[in-house]
N, C-alpha and C positions, 0 to 999 in steps of 0.2 A: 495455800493451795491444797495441803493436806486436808485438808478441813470440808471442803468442796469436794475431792472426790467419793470420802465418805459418804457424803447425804445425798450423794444420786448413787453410790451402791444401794444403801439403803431404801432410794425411792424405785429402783428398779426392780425388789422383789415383790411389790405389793401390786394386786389386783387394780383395773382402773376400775368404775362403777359400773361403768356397759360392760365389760366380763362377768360382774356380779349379777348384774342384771339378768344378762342373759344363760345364766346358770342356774338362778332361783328358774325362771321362765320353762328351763329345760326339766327340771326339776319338778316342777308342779305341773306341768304335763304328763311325765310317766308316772307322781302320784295318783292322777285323777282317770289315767289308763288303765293302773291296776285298779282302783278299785271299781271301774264300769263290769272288768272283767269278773271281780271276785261276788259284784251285785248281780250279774249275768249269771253265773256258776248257780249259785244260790237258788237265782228264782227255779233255775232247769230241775235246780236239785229236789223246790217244793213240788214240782209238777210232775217227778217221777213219783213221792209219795203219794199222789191220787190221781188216780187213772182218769185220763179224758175216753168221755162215754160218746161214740161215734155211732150216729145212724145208720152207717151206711152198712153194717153186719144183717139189719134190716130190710136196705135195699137191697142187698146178694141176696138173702131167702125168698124177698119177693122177684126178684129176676128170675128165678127160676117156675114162677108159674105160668101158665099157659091163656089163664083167665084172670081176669079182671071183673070185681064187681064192686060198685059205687056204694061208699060210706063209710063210715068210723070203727077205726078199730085203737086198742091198747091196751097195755100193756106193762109189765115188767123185764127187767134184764135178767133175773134170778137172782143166782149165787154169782154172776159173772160179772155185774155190777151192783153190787145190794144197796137198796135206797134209792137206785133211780130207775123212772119209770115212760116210757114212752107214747104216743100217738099218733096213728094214722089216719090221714082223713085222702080218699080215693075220689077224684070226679072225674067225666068224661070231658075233657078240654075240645074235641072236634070231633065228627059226628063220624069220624073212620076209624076207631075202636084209639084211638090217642086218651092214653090217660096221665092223670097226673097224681102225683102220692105226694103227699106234701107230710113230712115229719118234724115232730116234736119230741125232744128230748129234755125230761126236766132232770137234772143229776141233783142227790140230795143236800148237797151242801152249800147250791149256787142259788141265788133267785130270779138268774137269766137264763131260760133256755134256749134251747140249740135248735136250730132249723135247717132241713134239708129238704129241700124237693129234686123229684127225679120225674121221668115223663118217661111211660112206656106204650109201645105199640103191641098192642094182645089182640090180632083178626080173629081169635076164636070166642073172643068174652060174649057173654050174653047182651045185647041190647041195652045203652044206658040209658038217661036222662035225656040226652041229645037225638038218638037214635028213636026213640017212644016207649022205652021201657022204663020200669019204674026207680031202677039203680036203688032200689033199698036190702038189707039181707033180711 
């Protein structure tokens, strides 16, 4: 009888397989948790080292004119984005002075650029394409 109660002391300390189980389980979960997080950190961290170049510094300086006139313009960003260089291209979308500025932004390290369009109402522009004017500068 002695003999028997030993080997179910003995068999009560050990793990069944579905505890092991589901403790690797637990386990490789909050491995694969941390390192989504520490891949997530990273990328954030490559993407403070070079500035994303935004049009839209572009479309606040054109919000603020009064006219509009139809065709291409561009450009550079300076010293504030060096290497990247952008373009405007202005058409008269309806014949009630609605315009549209569609922008390209090529940054110098990417071979996709960046596209914004804005659409503004300027009643004082001169006469475009739509209108019977010639819309060229």
């Amino acid at each position: 009888m002695k003999a028997r109660a030993t080997i179910r002391a003995a068999g009560q300390k050990a793990f069944s397989l579905i505890e092991c189980m589901i403790a690797i389980a637990a386990f490789s979960i909050a491995v694969f948790a941390i390192l989504a997080l520490v891949s997530q950190s990273l990328q954030n961290a490559r993407r403070l080292q070079r500035p994303i170049v935004d049009a839209g510094m572009l479309a606040s300086e054109l919000s603020l004119t009064n006219q509009m006139v139809e065709g291409t313009e561009s450009g550079d960003f300076g010293d504030v984005y060096p290497g990247s260089t952008w373009t405007a291209t202005t058409t008269e979308v309806l014949s009630n002075k609605l315009y549209e500025v569609d922008y390209t932004v090529q940054r110098a390290d990417s071979d996709r650029p960046e596209k914004l369009s804005i659409l503004l109402f300027r009643p004082q522009s001169k006469a475009g394409t739509l209108d019977g004017g010639l819309g060229v500068k």
